[in-house]
PDB file of N, CA, C, O and CB in Angstrom:
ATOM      1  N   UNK A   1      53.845 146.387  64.758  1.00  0.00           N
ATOM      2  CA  UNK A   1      54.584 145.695  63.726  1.00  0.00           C
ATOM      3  C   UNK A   1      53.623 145.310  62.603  1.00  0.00           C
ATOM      4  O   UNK A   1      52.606 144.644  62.801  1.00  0.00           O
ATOM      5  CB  UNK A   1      55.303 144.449  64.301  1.00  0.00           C
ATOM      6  N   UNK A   2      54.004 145.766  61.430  1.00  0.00           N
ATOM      7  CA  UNK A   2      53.677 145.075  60.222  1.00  0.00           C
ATOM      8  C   UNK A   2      53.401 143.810  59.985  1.00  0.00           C
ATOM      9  O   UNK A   2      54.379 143.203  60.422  1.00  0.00           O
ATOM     10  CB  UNK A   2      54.434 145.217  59.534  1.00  0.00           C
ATOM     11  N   UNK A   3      52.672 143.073  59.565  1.00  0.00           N
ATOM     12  CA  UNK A   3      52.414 141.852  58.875  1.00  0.00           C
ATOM     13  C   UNK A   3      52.638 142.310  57.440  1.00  0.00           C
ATOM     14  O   UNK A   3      52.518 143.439  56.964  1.00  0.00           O
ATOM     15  CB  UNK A   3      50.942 141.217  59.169  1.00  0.00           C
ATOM     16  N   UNK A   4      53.037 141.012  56.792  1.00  0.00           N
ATOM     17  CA  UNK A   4      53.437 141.306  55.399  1.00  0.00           C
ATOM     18  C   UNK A   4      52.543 141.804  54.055  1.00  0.00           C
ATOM     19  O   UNK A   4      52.867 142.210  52.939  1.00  0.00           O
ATOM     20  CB  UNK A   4      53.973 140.163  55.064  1.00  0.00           C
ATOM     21  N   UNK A   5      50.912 141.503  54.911  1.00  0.00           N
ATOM     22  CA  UNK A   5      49.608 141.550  53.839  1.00  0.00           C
ATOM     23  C   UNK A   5      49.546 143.118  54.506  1.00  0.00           C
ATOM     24  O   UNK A   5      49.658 144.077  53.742  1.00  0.00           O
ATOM     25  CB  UNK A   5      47.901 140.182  54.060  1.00  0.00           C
ATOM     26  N   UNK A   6      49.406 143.282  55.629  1.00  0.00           N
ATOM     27  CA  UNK A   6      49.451 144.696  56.105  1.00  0.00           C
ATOM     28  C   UNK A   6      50.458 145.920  55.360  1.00  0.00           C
ATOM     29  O   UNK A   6      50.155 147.074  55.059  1.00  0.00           O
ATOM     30  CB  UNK A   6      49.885 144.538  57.576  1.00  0.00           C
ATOM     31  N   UNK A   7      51.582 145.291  55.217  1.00  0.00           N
ATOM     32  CA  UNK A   7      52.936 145.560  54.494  1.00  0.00           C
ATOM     33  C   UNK A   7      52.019 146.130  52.775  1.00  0.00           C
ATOM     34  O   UNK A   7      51.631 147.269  52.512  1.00  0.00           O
ATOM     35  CB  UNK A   7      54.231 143.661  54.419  1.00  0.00           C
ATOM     36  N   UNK A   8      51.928 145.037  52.004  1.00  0.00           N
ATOM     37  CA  UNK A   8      51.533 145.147  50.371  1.00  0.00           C
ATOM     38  C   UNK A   8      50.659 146.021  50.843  1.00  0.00           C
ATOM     39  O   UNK A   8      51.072 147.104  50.428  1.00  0.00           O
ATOM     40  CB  UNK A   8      50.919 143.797  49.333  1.00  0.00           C
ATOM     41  N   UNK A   9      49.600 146.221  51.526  1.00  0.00           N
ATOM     42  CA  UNK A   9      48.394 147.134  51.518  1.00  0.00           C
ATOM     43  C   UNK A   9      48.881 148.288  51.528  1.00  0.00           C
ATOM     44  O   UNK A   9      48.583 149.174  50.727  1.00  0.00           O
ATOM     45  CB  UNK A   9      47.435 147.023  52.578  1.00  0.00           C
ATOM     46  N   UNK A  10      49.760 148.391  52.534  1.00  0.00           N
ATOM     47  CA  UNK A  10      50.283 150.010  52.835  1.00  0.00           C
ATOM     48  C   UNK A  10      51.147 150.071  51.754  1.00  0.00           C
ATOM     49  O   UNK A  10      50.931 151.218  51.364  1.00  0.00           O
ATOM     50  CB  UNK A  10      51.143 150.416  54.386  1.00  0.00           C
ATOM     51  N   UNK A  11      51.937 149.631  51.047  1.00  0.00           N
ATOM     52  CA  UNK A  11      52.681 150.238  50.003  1.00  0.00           C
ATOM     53  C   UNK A  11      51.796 150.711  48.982  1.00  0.00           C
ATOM     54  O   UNK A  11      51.987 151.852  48.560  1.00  0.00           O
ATOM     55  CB  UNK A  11      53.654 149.345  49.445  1.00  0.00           C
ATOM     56  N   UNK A  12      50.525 149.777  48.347  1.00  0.00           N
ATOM     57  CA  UNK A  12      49.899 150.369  47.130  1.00  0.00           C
ATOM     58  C   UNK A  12      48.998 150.943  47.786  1.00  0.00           C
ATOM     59  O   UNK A  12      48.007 150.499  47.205  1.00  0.00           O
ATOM     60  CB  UNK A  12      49.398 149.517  45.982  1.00  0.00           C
ATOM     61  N   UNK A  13      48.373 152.025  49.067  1.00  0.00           N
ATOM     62  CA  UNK A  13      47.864 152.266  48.952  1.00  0.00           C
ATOM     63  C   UNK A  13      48.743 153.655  49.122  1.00  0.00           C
ATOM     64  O   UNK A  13      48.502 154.617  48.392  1.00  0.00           O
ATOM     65  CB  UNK A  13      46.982 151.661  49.329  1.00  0.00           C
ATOM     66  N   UNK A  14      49.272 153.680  49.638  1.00  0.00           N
ATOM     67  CA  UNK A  14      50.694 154.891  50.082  1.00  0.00           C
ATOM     68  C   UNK A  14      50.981 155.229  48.714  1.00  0.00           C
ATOM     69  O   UNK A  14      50.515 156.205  48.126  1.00  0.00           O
ATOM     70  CB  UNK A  14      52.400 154.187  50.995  1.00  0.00           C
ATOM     71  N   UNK A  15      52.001 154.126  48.098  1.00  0.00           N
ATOM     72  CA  UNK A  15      52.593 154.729  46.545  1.00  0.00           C
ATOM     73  C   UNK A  15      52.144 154.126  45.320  1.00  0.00           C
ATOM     74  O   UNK A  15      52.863 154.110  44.321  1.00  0.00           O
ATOM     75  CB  UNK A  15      54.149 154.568  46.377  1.00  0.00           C
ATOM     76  N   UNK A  16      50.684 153.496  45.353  1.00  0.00           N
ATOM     77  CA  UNK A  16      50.358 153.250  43.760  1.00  0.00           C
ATOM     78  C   UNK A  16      51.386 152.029  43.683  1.00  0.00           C
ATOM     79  O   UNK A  16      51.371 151.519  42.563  1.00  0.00           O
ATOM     80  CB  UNK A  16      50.738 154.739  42.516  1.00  0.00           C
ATOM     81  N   UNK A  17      51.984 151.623  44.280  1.00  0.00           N
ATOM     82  CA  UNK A  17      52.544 150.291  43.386  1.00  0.00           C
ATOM     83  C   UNK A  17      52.289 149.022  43.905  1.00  0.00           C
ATOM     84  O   UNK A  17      52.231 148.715  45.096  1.00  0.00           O
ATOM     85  CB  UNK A  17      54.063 150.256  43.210  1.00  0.00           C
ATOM     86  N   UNK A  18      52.087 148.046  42.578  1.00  0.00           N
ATOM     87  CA  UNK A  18      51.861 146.531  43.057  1.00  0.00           C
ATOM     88  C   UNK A  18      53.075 145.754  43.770  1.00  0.00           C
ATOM     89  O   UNK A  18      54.089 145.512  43.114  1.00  0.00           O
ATOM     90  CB  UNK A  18      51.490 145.658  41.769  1.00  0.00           C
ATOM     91  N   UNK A  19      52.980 145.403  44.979  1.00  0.00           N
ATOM     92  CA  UNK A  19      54.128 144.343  45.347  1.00  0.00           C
ATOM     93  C   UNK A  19      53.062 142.730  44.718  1.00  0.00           C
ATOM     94  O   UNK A  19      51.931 142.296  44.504  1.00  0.00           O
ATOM     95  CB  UNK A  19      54.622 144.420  47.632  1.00  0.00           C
ATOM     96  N   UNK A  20      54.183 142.500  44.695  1.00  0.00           N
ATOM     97  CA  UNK A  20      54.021 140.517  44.894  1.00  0.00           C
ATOM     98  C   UNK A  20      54.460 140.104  45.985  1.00  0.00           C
ATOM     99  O   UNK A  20      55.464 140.653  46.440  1.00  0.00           O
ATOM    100  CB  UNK A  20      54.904 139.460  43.869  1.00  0.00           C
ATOM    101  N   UNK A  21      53.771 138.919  46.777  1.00  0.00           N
ATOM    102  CA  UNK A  21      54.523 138.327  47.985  1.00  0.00           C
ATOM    103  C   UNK A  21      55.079 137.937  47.869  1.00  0.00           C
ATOM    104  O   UNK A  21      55.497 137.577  48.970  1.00  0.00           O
ATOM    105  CB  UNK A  21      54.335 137.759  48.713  1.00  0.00           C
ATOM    106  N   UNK A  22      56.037 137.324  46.632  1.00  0.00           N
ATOM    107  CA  UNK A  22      57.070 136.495  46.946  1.00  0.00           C
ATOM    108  C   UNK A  22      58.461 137.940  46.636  1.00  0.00           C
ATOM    109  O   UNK A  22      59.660 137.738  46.442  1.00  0.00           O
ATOM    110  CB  UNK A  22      57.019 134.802  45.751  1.00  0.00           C
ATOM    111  N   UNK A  23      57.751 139.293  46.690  1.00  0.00           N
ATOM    112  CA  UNK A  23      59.046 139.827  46.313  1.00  0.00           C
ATOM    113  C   UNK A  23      59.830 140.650  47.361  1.00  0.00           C
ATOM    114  O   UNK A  23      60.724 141.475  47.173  1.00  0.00           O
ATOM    115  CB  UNK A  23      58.851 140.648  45.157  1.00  0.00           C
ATOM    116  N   UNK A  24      59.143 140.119  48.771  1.00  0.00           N
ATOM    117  CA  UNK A  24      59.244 140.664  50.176  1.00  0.00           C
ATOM    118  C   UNK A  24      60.535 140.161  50.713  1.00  0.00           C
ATOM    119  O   UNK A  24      59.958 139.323  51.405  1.00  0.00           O
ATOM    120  CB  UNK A  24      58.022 140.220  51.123  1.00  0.00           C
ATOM    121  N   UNK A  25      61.530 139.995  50.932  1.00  0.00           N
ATOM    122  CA  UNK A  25      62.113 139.430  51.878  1.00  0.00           C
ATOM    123  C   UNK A  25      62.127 139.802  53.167  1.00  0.00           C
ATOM    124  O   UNK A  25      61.669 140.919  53.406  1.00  0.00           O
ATOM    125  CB  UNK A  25      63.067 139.338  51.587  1.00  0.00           C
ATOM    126  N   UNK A  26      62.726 138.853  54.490  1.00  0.00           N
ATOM    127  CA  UNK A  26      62.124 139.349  55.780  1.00  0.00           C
ATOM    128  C   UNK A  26      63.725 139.082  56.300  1.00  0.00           C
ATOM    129  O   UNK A  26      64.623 138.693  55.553  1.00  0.00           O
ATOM    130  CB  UNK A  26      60.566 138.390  56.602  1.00  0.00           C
ATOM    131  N   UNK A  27      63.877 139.384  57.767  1.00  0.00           N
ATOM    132  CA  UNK A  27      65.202 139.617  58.390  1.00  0.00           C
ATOM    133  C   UNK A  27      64.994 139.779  60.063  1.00  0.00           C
ATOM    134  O   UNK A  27      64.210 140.641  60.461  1.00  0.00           O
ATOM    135  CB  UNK A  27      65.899 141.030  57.685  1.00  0.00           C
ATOM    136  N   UNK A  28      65.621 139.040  60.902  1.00  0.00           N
ATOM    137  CA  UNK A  28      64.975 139.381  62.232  1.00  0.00           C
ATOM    138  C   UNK A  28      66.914 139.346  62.524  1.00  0.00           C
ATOM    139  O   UNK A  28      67.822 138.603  62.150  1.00  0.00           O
ATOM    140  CB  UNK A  28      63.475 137.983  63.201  1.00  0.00           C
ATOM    141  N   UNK A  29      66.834 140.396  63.249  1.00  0.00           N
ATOM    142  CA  UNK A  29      68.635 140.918  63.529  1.00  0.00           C
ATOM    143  C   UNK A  29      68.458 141.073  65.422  1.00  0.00           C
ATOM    144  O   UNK A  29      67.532 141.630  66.012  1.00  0.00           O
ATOM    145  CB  UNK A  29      69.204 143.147  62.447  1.00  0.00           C
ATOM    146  N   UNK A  30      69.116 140.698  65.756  1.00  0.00           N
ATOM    147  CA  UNK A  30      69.210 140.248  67.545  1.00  0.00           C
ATOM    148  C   UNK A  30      70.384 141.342  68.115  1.00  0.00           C
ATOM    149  O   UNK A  30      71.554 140.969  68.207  1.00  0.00           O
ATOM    150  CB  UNK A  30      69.919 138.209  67.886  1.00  0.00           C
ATOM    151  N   UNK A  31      70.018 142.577  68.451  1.00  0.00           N
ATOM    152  CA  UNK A  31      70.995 143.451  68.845  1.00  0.00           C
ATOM    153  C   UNK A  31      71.208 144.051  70.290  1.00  0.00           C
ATOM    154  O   UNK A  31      70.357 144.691  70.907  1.00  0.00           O
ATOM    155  CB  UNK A  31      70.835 144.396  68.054  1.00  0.00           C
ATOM    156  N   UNK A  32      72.706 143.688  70.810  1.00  0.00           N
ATOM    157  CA  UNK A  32      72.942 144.874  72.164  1.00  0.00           C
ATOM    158  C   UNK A  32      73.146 146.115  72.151  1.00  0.00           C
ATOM    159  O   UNK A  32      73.850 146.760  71.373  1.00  0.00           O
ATOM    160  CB  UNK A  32      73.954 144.712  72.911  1.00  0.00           C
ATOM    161  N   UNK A  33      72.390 146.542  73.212  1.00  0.00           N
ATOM    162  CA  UNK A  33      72.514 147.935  73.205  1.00  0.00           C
ATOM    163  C   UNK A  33      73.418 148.716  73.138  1.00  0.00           C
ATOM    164  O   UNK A  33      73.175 149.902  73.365  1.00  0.00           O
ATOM    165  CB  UNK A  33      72.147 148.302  73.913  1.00  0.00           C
ATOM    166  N   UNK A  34      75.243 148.137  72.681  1.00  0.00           N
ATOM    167  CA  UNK A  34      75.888 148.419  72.259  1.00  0.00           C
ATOM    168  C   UNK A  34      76.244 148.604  71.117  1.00  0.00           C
ATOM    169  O   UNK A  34      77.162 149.354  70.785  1.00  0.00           O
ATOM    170  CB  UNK A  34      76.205 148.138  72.626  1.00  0.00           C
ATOM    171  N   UNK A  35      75.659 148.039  70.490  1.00  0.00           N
ATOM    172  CA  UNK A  35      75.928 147.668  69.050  1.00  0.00           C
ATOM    173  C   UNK A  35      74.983 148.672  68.062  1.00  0.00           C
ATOM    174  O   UNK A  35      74.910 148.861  66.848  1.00  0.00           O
ATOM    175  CB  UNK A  35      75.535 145.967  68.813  1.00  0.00           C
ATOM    176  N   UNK A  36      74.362 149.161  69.155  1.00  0.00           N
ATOM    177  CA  UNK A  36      73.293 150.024  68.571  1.00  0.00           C
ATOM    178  C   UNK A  36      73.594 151.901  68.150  1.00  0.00           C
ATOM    179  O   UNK A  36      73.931 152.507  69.167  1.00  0.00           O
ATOM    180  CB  UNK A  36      72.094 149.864  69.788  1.00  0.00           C
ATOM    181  N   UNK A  37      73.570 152.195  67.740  1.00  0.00           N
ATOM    182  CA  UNK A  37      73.772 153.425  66.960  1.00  0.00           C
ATOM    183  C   UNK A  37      73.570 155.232  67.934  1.00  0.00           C
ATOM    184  O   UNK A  37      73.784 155.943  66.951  1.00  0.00           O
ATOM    185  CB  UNK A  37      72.478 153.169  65.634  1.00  0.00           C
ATOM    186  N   UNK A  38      73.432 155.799  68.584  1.00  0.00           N
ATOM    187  CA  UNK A  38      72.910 156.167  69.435  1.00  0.00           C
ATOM    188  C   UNK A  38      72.228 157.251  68.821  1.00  0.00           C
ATOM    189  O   UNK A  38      71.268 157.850  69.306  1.00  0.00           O
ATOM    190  CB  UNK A  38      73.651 156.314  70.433  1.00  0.00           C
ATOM    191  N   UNK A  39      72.872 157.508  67.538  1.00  0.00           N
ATOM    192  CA  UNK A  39      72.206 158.916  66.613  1.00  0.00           C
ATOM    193  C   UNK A  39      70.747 158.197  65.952  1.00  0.00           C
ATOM    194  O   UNK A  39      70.004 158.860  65.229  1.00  0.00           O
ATOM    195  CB  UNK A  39      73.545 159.574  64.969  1.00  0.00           C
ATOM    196  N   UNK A  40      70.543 157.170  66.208  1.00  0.00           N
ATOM    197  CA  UNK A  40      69.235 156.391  65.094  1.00  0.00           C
ATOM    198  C   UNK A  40      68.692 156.216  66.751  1.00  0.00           C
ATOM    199  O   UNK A  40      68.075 157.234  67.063  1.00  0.00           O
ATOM    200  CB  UNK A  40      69.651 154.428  63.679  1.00  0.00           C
ATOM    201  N   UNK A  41      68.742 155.379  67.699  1.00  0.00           N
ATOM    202  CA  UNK A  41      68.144 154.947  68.650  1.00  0.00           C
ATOM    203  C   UNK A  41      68.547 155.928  70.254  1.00  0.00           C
ATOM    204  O   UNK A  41      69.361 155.458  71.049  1.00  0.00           O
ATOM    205  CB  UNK A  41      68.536 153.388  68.563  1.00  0.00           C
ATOM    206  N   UNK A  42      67.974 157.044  70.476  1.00  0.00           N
ATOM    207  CA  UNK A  42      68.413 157.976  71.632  1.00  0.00           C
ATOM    208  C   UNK A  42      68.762 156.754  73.092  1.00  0.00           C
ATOM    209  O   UNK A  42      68.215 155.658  73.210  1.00  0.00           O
ATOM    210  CB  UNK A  42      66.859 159.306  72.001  1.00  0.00           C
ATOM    211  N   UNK A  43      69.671 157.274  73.935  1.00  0.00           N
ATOM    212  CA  UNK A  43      69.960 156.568  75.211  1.00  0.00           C
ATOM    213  C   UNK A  43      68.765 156.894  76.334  1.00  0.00           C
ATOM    214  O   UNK A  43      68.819 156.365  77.445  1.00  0.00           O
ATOM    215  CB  UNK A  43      71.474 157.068  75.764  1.00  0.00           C
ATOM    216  N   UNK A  44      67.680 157.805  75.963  1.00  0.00           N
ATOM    217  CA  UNK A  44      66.321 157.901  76.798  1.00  0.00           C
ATOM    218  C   UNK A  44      65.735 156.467  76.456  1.00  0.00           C
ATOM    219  O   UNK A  44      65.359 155.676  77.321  1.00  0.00           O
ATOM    220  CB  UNK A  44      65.188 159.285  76.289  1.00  0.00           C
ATOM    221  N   UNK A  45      65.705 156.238  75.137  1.00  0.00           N
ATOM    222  CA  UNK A  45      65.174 154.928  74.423  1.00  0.00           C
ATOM    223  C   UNK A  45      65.306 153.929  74.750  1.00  0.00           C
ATOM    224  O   UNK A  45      64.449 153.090  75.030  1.00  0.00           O
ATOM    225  CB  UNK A  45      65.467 154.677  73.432  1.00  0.00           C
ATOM    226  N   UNK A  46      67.222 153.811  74.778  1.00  0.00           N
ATOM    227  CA  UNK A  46      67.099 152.695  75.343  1.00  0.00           C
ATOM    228  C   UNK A  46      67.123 152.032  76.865  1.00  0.00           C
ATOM    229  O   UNK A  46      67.227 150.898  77.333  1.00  0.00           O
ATOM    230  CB  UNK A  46      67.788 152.303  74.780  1.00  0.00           C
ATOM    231  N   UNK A  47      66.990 153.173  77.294  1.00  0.00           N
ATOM    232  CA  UNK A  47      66.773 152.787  78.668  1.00  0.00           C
ATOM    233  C   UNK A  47      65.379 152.144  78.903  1.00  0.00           C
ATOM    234  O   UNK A  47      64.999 151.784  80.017  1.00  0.00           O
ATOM    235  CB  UNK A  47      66.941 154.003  79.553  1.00  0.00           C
ATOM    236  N   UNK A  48      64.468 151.999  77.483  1.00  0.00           N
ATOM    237  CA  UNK A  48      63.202 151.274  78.277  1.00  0.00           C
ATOM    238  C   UNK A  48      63.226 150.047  76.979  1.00  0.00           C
ATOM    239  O   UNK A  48      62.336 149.267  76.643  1.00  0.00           O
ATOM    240  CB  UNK A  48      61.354 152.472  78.513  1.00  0.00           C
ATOM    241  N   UNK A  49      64.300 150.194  76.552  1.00  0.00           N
ATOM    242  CA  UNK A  49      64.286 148.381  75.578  1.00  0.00           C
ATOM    243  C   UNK A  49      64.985 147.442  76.046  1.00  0.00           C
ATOM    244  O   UNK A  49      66.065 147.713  76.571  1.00  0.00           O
ATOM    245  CB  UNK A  49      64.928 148.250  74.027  1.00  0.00           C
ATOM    246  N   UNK A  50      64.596 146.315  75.976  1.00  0.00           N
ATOM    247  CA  UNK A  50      65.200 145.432  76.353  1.00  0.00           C
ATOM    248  C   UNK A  50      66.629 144.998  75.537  1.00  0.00           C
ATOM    249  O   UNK A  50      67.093 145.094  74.400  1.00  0.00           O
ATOM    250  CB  UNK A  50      64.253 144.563  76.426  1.00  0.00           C
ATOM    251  N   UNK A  51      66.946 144.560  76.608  1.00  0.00           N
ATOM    252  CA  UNK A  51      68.695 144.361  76.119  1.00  0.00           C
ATOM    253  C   UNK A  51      68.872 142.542  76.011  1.00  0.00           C
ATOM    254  O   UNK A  51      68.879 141.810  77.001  1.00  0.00           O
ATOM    255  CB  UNK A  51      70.099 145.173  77.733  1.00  0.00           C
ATOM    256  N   UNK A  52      68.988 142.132  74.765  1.00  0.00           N
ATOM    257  CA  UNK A  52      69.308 142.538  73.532  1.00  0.00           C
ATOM    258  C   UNK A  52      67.729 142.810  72.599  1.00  0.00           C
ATOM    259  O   UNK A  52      66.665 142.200  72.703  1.00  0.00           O
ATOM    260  CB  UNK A  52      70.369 141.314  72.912  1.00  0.00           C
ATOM    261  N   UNK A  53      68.012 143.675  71.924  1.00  0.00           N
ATOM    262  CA  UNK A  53      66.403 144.136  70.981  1.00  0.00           C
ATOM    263  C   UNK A  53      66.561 143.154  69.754  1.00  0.00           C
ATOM    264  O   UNK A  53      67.598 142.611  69.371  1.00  0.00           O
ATOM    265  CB  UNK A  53      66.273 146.166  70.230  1.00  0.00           C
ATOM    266  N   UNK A  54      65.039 143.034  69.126  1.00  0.00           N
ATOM    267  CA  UNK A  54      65.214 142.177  68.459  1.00  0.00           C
ATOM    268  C   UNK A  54      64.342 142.968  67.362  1.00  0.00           C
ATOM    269  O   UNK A  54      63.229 143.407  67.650  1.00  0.00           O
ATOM    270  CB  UNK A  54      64.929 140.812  69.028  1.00  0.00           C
ATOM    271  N   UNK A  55      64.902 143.119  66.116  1.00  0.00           N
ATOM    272  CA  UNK A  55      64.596 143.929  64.976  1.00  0.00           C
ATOM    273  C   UNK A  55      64.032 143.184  64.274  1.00  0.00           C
ATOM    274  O   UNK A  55      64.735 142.192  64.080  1.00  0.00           O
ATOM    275  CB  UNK A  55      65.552 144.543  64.310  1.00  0.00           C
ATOM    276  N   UNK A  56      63.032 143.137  63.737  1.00  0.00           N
ATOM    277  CA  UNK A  56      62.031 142.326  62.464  1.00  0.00           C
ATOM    278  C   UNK A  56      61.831 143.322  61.541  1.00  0.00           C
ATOM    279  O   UNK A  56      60.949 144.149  61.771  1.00  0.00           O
ATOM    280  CB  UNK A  56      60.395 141.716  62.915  1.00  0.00           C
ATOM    281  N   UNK A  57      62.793 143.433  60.072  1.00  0.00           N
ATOM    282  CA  UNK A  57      62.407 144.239  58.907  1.00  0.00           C
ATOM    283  C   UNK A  57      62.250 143.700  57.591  1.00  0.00           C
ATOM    284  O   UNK A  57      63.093 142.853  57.294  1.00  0.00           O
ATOM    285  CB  UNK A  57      63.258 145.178  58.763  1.00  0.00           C
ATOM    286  N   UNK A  58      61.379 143.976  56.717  1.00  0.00           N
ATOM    287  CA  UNK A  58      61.381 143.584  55.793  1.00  0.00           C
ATOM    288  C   UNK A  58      61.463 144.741  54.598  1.00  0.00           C
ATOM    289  O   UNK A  58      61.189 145.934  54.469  1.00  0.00           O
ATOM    290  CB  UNK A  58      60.444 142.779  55.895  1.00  0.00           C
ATOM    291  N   UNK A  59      62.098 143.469  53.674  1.00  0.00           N
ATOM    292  CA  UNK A  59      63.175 144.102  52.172  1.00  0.00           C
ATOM    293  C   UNK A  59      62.289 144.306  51.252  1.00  0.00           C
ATOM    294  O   UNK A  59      62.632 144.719  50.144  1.00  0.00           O
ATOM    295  CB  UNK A  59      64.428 142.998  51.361  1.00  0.00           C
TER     296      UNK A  59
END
């Protein structure tokens, strides 16, 4: 997982562009393995995540 300084680094060093930290937003989403998609997350997969997964992404 990303940290958010980890985050800015990898964007300008990946695509040349400046972030600002305050222009990050963050999101932690609490999901059952139902709720989950099976074409994005395979059922091999989730047979070794824990039920419910807990998603940390940032905007």
């Amino acid at each position: 997982m990303f940290s958010i300084e980890q985050l800015i680094n990898f964007i300008e060093k990946k695509f040349g562009v400046a972030v600002e930290l305050n222009a990050i937003g963050r999101e932690t989403v609490i999901l059952y393995h139902e709720e989950l998609d099976e074409e994005l997350i395979s059922g091999d997969v989730l047979q070794i995540l824990p039920n419910p997964v807990s998603f940390h992404t940032y905007i």
